[in-house]
C-alpha positions as CSV (number, residue, x, y, z in Angstrom):
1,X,233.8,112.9,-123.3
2,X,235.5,110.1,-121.1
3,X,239.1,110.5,-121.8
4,X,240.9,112.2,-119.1
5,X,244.1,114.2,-119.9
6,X,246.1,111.8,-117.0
7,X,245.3,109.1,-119.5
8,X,246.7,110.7,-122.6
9,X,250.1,111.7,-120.8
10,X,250.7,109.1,-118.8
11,X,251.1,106.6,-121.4
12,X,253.9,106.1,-123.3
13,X,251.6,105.1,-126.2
14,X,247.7,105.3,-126.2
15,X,247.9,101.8,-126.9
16,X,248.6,98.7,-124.9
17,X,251.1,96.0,-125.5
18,X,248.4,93.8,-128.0
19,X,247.1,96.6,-129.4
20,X,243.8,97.3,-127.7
21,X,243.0,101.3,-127.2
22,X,242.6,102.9,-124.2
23,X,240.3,105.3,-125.9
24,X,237.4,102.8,-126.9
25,X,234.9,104.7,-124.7
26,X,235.7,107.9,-126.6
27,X,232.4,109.8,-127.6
28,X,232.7,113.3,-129.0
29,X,229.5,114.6,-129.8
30,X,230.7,118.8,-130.9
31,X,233.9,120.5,-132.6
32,X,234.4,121.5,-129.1
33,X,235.2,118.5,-127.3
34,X,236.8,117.9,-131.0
35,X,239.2,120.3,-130.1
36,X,240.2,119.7,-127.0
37,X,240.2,115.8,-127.7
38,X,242.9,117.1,-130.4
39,X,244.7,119.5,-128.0
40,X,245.3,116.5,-125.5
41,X,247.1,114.3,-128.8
42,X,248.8,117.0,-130.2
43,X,250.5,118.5,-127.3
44,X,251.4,114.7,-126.2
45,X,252.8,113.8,-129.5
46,X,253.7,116.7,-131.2
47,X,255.6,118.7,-128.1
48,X,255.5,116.8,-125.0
49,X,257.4,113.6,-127.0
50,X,259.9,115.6,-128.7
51,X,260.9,117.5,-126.2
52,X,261.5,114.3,-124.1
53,X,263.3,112.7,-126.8
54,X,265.4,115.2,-128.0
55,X,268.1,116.7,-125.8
56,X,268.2,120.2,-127.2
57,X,264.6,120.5,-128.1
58,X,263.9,124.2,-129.4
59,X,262.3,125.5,-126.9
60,X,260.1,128.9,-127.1
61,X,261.0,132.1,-125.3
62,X,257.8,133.9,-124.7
63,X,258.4,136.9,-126.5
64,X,258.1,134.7,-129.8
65,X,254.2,134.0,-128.9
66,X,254.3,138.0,-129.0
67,X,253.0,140.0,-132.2
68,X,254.5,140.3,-134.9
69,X,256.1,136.9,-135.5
70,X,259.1,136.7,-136.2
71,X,260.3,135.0,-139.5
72,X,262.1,131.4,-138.8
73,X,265.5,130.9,-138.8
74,X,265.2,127.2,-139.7
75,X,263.7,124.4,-139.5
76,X,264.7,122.3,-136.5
77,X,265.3,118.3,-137.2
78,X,263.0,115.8,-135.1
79,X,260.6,118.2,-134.6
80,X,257.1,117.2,-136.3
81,X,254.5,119.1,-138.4
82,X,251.4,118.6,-139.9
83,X,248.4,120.2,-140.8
84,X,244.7,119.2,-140.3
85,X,240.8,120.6,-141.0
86,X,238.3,119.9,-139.1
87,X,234.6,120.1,-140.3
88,X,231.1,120.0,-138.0
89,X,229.8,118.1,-141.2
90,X,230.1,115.2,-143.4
91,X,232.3,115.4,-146.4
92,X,230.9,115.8,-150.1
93,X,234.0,115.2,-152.2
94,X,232.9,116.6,-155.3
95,X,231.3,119.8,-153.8
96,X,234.4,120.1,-151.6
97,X,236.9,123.1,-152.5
98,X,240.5,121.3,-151.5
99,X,242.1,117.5,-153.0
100,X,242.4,114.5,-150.5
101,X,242.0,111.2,-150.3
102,X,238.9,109.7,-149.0
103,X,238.6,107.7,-145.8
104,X,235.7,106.0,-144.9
105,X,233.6,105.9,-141.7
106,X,233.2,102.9,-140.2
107,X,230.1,100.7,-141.0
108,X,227.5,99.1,-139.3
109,X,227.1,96.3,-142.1
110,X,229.3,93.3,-143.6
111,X,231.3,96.0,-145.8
112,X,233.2,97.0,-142.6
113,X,236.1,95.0,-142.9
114,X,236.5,96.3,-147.2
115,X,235.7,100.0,-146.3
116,X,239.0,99.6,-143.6
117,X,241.1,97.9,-145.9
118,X,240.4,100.4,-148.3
119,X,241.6,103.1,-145.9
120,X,244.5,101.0,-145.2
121,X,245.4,101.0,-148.8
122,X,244.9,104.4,-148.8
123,X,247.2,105.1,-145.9
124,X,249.8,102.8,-147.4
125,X,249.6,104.3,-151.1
126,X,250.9,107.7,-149.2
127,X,253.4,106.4,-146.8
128,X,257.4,106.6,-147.2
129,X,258.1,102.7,-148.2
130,X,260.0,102.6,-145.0
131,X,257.2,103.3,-142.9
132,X,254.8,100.8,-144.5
133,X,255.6,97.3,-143.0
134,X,255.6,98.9,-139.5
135,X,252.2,100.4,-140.1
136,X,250.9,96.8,-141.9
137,X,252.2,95.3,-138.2
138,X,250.6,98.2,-136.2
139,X,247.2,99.1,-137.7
140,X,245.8,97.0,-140.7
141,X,243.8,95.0,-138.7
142,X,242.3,98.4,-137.6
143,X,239.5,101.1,-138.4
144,X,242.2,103.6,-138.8
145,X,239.2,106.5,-139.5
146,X,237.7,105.7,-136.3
147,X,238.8,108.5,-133.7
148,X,239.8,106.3,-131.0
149,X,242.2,105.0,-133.1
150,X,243.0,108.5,-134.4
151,X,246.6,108.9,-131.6
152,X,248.3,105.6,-133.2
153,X,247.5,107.0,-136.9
154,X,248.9,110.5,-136.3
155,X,252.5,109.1,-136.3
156,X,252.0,108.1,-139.8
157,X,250.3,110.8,-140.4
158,X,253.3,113.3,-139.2
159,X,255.7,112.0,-141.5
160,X,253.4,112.6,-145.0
161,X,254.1,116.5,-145.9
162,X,250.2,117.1,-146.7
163,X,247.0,117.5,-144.5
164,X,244.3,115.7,-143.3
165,X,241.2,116.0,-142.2
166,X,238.5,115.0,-139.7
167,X,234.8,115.3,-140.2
168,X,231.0,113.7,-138.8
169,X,230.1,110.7,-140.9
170,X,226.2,110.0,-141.4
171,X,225.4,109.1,-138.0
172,X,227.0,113.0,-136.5
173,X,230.5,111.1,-134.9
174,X,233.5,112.8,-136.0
175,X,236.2,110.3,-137.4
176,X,239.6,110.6,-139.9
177,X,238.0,110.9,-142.9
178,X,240.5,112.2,-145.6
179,X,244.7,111.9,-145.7
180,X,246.9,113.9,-148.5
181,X,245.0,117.1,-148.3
182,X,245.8,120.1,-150.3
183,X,244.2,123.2,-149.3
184,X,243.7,125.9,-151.7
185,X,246.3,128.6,-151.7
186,X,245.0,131.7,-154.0
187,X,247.5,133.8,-152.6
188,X,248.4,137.1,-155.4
189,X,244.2,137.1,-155.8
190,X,243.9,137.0,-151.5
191,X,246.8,139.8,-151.4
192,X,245.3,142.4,-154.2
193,X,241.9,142.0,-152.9
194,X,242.9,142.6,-149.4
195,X,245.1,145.6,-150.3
196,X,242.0,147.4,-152.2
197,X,240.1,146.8,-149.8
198,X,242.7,148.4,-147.2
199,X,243.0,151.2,-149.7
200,X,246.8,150.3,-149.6
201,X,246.6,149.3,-153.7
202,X,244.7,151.2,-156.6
203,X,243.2,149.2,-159.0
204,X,245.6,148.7,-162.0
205,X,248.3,151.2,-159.8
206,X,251.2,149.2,-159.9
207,X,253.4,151.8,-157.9
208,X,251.3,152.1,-155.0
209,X,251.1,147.9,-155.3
210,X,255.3,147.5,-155.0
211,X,255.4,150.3,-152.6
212,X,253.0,148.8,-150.1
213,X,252.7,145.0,-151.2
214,X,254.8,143.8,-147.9
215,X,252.7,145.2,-145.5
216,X,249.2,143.5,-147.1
217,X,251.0,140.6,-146.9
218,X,252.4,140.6,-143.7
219,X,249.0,142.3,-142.3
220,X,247.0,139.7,-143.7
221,X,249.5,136.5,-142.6
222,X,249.0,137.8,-138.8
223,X,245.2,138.0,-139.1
224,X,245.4,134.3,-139.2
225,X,248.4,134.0,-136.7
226,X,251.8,134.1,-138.8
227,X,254.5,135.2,-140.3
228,X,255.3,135.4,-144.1
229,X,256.2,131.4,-143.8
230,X,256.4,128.3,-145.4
231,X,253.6,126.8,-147.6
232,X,252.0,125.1,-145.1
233,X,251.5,127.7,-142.8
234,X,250.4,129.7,-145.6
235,X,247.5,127.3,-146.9
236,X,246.1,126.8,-144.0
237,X,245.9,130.5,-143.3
238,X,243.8,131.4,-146.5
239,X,242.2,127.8,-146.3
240,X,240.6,128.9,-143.0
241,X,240.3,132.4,-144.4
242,X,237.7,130.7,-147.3
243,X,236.1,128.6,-145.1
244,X,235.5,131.3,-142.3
245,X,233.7,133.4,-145.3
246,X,231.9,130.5,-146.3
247,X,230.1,130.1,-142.9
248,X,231.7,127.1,-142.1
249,X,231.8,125.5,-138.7
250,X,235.3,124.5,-138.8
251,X,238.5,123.9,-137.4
252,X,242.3,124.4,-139.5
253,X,245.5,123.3,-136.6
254,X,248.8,123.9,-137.8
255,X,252.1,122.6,-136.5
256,X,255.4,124.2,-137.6
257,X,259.1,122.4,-137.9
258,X,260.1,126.1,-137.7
259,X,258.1,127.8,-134.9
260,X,257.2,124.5,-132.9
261,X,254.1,125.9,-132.4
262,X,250.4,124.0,-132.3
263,X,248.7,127.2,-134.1
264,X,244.9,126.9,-134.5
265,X,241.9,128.5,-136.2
266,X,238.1,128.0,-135.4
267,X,235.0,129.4,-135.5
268,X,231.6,127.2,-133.9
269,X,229.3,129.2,-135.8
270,X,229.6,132.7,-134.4
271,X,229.4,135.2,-136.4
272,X,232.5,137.7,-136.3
273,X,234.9,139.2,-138.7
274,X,237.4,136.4,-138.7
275,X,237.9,133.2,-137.1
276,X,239.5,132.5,-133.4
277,X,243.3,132.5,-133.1
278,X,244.9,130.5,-130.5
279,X,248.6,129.1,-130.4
280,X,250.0,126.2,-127.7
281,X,253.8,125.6,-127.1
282,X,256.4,124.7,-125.0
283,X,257.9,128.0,-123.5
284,X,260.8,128.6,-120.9
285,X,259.8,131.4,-118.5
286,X,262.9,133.8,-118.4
287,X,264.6,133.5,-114.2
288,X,263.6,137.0,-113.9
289,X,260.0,136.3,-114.4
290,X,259.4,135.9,-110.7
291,X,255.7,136.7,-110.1
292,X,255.1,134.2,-112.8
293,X,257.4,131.6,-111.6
294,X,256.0,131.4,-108.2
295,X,252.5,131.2,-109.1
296,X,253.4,127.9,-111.9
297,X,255.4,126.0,-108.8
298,X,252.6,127.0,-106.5
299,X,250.2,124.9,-108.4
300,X,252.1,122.6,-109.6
301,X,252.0,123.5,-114.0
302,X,255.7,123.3,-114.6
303,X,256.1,120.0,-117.2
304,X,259.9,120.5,-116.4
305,X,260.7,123.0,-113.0
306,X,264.6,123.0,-113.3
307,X,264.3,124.0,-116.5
308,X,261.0,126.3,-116.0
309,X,259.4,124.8,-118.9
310,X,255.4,125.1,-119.2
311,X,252.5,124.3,-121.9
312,X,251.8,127.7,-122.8
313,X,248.2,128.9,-124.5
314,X,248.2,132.1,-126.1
315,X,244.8,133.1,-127.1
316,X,244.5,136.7,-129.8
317,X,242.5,139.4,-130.8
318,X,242.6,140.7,-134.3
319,X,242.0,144.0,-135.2
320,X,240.2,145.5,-138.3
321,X,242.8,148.0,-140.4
322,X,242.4,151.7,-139.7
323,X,244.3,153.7,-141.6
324,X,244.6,156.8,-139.4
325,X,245.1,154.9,-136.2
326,X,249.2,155.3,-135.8
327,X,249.4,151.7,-135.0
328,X,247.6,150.5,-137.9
329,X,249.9,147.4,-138.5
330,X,248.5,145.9,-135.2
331,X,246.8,143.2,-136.5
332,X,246.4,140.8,-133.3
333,X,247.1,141.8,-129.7
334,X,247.4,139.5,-126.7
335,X,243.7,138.6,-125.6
336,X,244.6,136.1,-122.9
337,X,247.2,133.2,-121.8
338,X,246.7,130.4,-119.9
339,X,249.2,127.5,-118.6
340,X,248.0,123.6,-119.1
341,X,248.9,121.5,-116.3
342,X,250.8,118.1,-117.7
343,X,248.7,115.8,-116.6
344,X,245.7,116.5,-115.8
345,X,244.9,119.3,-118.5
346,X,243.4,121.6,-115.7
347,X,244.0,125.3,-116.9
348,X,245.8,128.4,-114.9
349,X,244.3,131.3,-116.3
350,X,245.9,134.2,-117.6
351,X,249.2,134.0,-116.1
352,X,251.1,137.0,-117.7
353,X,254.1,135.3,-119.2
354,X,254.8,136.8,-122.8
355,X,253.3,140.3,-122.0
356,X,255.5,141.1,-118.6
357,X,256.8,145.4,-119.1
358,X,259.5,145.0,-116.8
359,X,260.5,142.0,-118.4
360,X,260.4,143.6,-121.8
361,X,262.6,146.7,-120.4
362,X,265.1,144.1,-118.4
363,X,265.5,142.4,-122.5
364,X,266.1,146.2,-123.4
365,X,268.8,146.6,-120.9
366,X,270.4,143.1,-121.6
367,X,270.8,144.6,-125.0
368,X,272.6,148.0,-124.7
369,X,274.5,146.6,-122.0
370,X,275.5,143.2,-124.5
371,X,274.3,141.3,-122.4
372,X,271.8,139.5,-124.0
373,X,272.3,136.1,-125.2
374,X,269.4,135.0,-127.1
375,X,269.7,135.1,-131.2
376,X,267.3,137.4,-133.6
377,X,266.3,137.1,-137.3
378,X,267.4,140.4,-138.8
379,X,266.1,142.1,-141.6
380,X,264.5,138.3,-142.1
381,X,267.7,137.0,-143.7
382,X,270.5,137.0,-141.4
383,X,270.7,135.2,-137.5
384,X,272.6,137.4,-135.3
385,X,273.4,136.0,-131.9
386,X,274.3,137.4,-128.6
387,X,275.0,141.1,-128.2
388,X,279.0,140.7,-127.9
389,X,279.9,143.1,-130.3
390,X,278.7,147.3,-131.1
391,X,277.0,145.6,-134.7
392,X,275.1,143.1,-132.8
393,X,273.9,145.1,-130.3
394,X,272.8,147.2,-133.6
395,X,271.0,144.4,-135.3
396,X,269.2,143.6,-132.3
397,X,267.9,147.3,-131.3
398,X,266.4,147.3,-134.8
399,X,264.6,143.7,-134.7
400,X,263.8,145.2,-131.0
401,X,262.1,148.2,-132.5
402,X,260.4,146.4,-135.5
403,X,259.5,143.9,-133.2
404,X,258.0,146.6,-130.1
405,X,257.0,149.4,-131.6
406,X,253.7,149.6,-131.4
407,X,253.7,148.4,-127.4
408,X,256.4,151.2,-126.9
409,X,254.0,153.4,-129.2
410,X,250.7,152.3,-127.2
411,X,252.0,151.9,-123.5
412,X,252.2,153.7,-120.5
413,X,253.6,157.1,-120.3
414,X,256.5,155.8,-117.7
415,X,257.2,152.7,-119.6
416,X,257.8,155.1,-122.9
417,X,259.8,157.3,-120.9
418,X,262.5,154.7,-119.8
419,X,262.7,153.2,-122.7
420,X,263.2,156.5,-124.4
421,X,266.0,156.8,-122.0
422,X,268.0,153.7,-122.1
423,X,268.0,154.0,-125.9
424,X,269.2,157.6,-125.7
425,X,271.4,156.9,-123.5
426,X,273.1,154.2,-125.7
427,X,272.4,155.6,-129.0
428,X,273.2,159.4,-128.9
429,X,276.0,158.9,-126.2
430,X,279.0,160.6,-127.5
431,X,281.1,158.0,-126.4
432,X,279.4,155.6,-129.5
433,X,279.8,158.0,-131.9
434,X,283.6,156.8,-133.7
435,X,282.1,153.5,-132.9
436,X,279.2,154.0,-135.0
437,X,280.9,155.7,-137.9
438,X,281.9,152.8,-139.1
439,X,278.8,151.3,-139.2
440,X,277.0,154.3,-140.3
441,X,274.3,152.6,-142.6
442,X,273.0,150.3,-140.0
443,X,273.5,152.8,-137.2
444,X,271.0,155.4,-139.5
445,X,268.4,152.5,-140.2
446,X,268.3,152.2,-135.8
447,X,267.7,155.8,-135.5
448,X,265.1,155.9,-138.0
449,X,263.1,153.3,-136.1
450,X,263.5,155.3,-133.2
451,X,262.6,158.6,-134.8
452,X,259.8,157.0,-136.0
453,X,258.5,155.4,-132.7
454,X,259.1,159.4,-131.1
455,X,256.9,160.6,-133.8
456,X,254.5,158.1,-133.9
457,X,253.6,158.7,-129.9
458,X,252.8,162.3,-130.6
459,X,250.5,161.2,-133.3
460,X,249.0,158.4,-131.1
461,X,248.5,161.5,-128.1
462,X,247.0,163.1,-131.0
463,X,244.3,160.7,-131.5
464,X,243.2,160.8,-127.7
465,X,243.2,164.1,-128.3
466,X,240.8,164.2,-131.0
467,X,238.6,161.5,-129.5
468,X,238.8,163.9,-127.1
469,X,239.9,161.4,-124.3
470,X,243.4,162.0,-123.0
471,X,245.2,160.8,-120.0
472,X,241.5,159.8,-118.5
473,X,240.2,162.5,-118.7
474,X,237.2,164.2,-121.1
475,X,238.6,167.1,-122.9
476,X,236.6,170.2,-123.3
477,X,236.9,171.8,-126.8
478,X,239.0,174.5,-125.4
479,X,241.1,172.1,-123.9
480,X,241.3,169.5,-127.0
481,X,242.2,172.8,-129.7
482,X,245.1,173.7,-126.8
483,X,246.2,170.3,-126.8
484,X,246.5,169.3,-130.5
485,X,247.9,173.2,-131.1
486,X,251.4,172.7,-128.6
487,X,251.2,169.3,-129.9
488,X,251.2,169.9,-133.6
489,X,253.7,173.1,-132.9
490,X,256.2,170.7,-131.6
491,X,255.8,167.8,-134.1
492,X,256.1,170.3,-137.0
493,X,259.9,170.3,-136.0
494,X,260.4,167.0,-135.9
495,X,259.5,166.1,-139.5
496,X,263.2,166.5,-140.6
497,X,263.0,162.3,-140.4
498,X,259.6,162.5,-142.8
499,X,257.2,159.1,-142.7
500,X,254.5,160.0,-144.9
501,X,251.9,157.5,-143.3
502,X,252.4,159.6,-139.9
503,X,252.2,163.4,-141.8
504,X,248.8,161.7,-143.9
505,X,247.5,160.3,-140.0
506,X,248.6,164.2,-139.0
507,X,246.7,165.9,-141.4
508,X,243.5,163.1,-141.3
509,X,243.2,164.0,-137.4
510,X,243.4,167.7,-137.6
511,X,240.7,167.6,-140.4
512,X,238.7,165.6,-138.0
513,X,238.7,168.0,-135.2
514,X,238.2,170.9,-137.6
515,X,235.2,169.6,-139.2
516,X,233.6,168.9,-135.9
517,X,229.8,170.2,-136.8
518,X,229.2,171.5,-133.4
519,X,232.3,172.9,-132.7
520,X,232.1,175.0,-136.5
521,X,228.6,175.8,-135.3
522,X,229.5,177.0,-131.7
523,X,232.2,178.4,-132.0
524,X,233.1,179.4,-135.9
525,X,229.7,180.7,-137.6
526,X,228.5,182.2,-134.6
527,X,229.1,186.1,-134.2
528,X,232.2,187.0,-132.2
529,X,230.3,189.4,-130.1
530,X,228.4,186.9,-128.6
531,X,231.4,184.3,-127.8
532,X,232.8,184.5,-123.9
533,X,236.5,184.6,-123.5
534,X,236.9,180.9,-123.5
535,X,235.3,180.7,-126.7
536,X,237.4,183.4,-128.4
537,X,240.2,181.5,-127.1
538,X,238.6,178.4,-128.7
539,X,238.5,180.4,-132.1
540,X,241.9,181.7,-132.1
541,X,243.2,178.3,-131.4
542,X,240.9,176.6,-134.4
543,X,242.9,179.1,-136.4
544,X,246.1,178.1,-135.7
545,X,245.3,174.6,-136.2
546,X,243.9,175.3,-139.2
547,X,247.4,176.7,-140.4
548,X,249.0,173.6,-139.1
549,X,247.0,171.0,-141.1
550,X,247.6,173.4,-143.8
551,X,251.8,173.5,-142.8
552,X,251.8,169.9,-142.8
553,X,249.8,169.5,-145.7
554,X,252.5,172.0,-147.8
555,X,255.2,169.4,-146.2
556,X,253.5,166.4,-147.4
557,X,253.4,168.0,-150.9
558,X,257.2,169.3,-151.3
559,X,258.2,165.4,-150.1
560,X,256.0,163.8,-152.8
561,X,257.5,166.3,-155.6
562,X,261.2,166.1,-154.5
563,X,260.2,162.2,-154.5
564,X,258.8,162.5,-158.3
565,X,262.1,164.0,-159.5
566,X,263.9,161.7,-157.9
567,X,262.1,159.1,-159.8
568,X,262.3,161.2,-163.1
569,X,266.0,161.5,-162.5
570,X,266.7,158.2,-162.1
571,X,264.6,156.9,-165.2
C-alpha cells in the first residue's frame, strides 16, 4: 500500500483544492492493509478532527479502556459515530443476512459514468436534505465506491445513523460497496442460548433466567468489547458474533458518540473461539504516570504533550466461562497496548498506560482521602462527581470495587494487602461510623463488595491449591490437603456475608481434590498399616476436608431453604 500515515494527517482534507485525491495510487490487495488503511481515516476523522475542533473534547482516562466497561453517561455533541463491515469477498445481496443499499464497483466499460450516478443517487436518497447540495458540489462527479475516494465520503457517511459497508468487487479490490446497513440484532435468542450454554439458565426455568439474566448479558456484550449500550454497539456486537460463526473473513468497526472509542472486531481466517478485539482512542495519561510519560516524550508519540494526550491501542483477550473459576465474569483481560505516533503511524509497543498497580492504588487513595476528581456512573443510572462529600466517596468505592474486583481478586499478594488496608482503614474506622449511619443502605451495599472480594481471594488461593500450584511452587498432596484444610477452616467463618456462587466454587474445588484417583488410591483404599507418617497425615487431613465440603454443603442447603420461605412468604 502507498499511502503513508504523514499523508493522511497532515492534510487538512485528503483532497486538494479542485478536487483531485491524494490517494489515487492507493492499492489494497488484503483485509489487512484494509484495516490499517481504515485505522489511518478513522483516527484522522473520527478523533484526531474532533478533538482539534472541539475545545472540550471528551477525552478518555485509561482506566475506561479497562474491563468491564463502564456504562455511558451520555452521549457527547460533535463527536461522530458510525458503524461499518468489512468483507474479504464480493457481496451477494440476496444471499446476504443484513439490509443495505447497494453500491456499485467501478467499471471498466461505458456504464461507468450510470453505475456512479446510481451510487450518487443512492447516497443522496439517504442524506439529511441539508447535506445534499454540498455533497452534489463535492462528489457527484465522483466514483464515490472507489476507496480512494472513500475519506471524502465518510463525512457523509458520519452523519446517516446506519452502517456501511466495504467489500472486493469482481476483480479482488476492496471498494464502498453498500450505505444504510442494518445488521441483524437477535438479541433475547443470542442471550438464552448463551446462558444454556453457560449453565446460567434452565431450559423453560424462568427463575434461574431473572435471577442470572444480567450477567449473560453483560458477559456476552464484553466478549465482543462493550458494555450493555446503545443499539449500535449492540448490532455490531452479535453481527460480528454471526459472521465469526459463519467462517467469515471479516471486519465489523464501531465508533461510539458515548465512549469515543474506534472499537473493532476481525478475524483473517483463523480459526479461534471468537473474533479479535481491539479498541483505539484518544487517552490523557494521568501526571503521575511517570514511567509512561517519559518514555511517550522520549520518542516523540504525544499528539498533544501539555495536555499528555496520546492515540492509544488497546488490544484483548477473551476468556471462555468457567464456572468454578472465582473470577468467572472475566470475560477480556488486557492482552497488549500500543501508542500510534501522529504522523507517521509508527507503533510504541506495549507501553503500560491503562494497567499501571501503583496508579490504580494512587486512584484508591485519591478516593478515601476525597481527593479524586474524576466522575463515575453508579449503579448505571446516576453520575456522581468528585469525592467531596462521605456519600460520594461511597458511590465511588462501590463502582471502584465493581469495577476492580477481579484485578484486586487475581493480583499480587502485596498489591491485595494494601488495598485491603486503605479500605479498612476508611471503611471500619470508628471515626466513620455516625457518619455512615446515616447512610446505612449504601454504606452495607460497599461492605458487601468488599466482603465479597475478601472471600473470593481465599477461594481463588483455593484453586492454586487444588491445581496444586501455589505461590510457585508444586504442592505435594500432603502439602495441598494442609493447605485447603486451614484454608477452608477459616473461610467457614466468614460465610456470615453468604454468595452462593463462591460456597457452590467452595464445594466444586473440594470435590475436585477429593476425587483425585490417585490420591483415593494411594492414600484412601490402601491399608493403614502400610502408610508412613506423612501419608497418615495425608488421610487424617482428607478427612477433615471431607467434613468441610460436607459443612459447606449443609450451609449452602439452609441458605436455599430460608431463601424458599422467604419466597413462600412473600407470595
Amino acid at each position: 500500500m502507498n499511502i503513508r500515515w504523514k499523508d493522511a494527517f497532515t492534510q487538512s482534507e485528503f483532497f486538494g483544492k479542485d478536487g483531485e485525491s491524494f490517494l489515487d495510487d492507493l492499492s489494497i490487495t488484503s483485509l489487512q492493509q484494509l484495516k490499517h488503511f481504515l485505522d489511518m481515516v478513522h483516527i484522522r476523522q473520527c478523533l484526531i478532527r474532533p478533538f482539534q475542533e472541539l475545545p472540550d473534547y471528551p477525552l478518555l482516562e485509561p482506566r475506561e479502556l479497562l474491563p468491564s466497561f463502564d456504562p455511558d453517561p451520555w452521549e457527547y455533541e460533535g463527536v461522530p459515530g458510525f458503524s461499518l463491515a468489512a468483507f474479504d469477498r464480493p457481496l451477494n445481496s440476496f444471499q446476504e443476512i443484513f439490509q443495505f443499499d447497494l453500491l456499485y464497483p467501478a467499471a471498466r466499460n461505458t456504464k461507468k459514468d450510470l453505475r456512479a450516478a446510481s451510487n450518487v443517487q443512492s447516497m443522496l436518497a439517504r442524506l439529511p436534505r441539508r447535506l445534499q447540495d454540498s455533497f452534489r458540489a463535492r462528489l457527484a462527479r465522483m466514483d464515490i465506491s472507489a476507496l480512494n475516494n472513500y475519506p471524502a465520503v465518510l463525512s457523509y457517511l458520519l452523519q446517516m445513523d446506519r452502517a456501511h459497508v466495504l467489500a472486493r468487487n469482481d476483480e479482488g479490490s476492496f471498494h464502498l460497496a453498500g450505505i444504510y446497513a442494518s445488521f441483524p440484532s437477535d438479541l433475547d435468542s443470542e442471550i438464552k442460548r448463551f446462558g444454556l450454554r453457560l449453565g446460567k439458565f434452565a431450559m423453560g426455568d424462568s427463575a434461574s433466567y431473572e435471577q442470572n439474566r444480567l450477567f449473560v448479558y453483560q458477559y456476552l456484550m464484553e466478549l465482543y468489547g462493550f458494555p450493555i449500550a446503545s443499539e449500535r454497539r449492540t448490532s455490531s456486537a452479535l453481527f460480528s458474533r454471526s459472521l465469526h460463526k459463519m467462517g467469515e473473513r471479516f471486519l465489523v468497526r464501531v465508533h461510539g458518540q458515548s465512549d469515543r472509542t474506534l472499537t473493532t472486531l476481525f478475524n483473517y481466517g483463523e480459526t479461534q473461539p471468537y473474533p479479535h478485539l481491539e479498541k483505539i482512542a484518544l487517552v490523557q495519561i494521568d501526571a503521575d504516570q511517570e514511567e509512561a510519560l517519559k518514555i511517550i516524550a522520549d520518542n516523540g508519540y504525544f499528539l498533544d504533550a501539555k495536555r499528555r494526550v496520546i492515540i492509544l491501542r488497546v488490544t484483548y483477550s477473551q476468556h471462555r466461562f468457567d464456572p468454578n473459576n472465582v473470577r468467572q465474569d472475566r470475560a477480556l483481560s488486557v492482552k497488549s497496548q500500543d501508542v500510534i505516533h501522529p504522523l507517521t503511524g509508527q507503533i510504541l509497543l506495549n507501553v503500560n498506560v491503562v494497567r499501571d498497580l501503583t496508579n490504580l492504588f494512587l486512584r484508591l487513595n485519591d478516593i478515601v482521602r476525597g481527593e479524586y476528581t474524576g466522575r463515575i456512573v453508579f449503579k448505571r443510572s446516576e453520575t456522581v462527581e468528585n469525592t467531596d462529600t462521605d456519600e460520594k466517596r461511597l458511590k465511588f468505592l462501590y463502582a471502584w470495587l465493581s469495577k476492580h474486583q477481579r484485578r484486586i481478586i487475581g493480583y499480587s499478594d502485596e498489591f491485595y494487602a494494601n488495598v485491603i488496608k486503605v479500605l479498612e482503614g476508611y471503611l471500619l474506622s470508628p471515626d466513620h461510623y455516625e457518619v455512615f449511619e446515616h447512610m446505612h443502605d449504601l454504606y452495607q451495599e460497599v461492605l458487601e463488595k468488599f466482603s465479597y472480594i475478601q472471600q473470593a481471594r481465599k477461594v481463588r488461593t483455593l484453586e492454586d491449591i487444588s491445581s496444586r500450584s501455589y505461590k510457585g511452587e508444586r504442592l505435594t498432596y500432603r502439602r495441598m490437603l494442609s493447605e485447603a484444610v486451614s484454608l477452608l477452616h477459616d473461610l467457614k467463618f466468614e460465610i456470615v456475608n453468604y454468595f452462593g456462587s463462591l460456597v457452590s466454587t467452595v464445594i466444586a474445588l473440594g470435590e475436585s481434590m477429593l476425587n483425585d484417583r490417585y490420591l483415593i488410591h494411594n492414600y484412601i483404599e490402601r491399608p493403614e498399616e502400610e502408610l508412613t507418617p506423612g501419608g497418615l497425615e495425608v488421610r487424617k487431613n482428607y478427612g477433615r476436608l471431607v467434613t468441610l465440603v460436607d459443612e459447606f454443603k449443609a450451609i449452602r442447603k439452609l441458605r436455599m431453604s430460608a431463601e424458599e420461605k422467604m419466597e413462600e412468604n412473600h407470595v
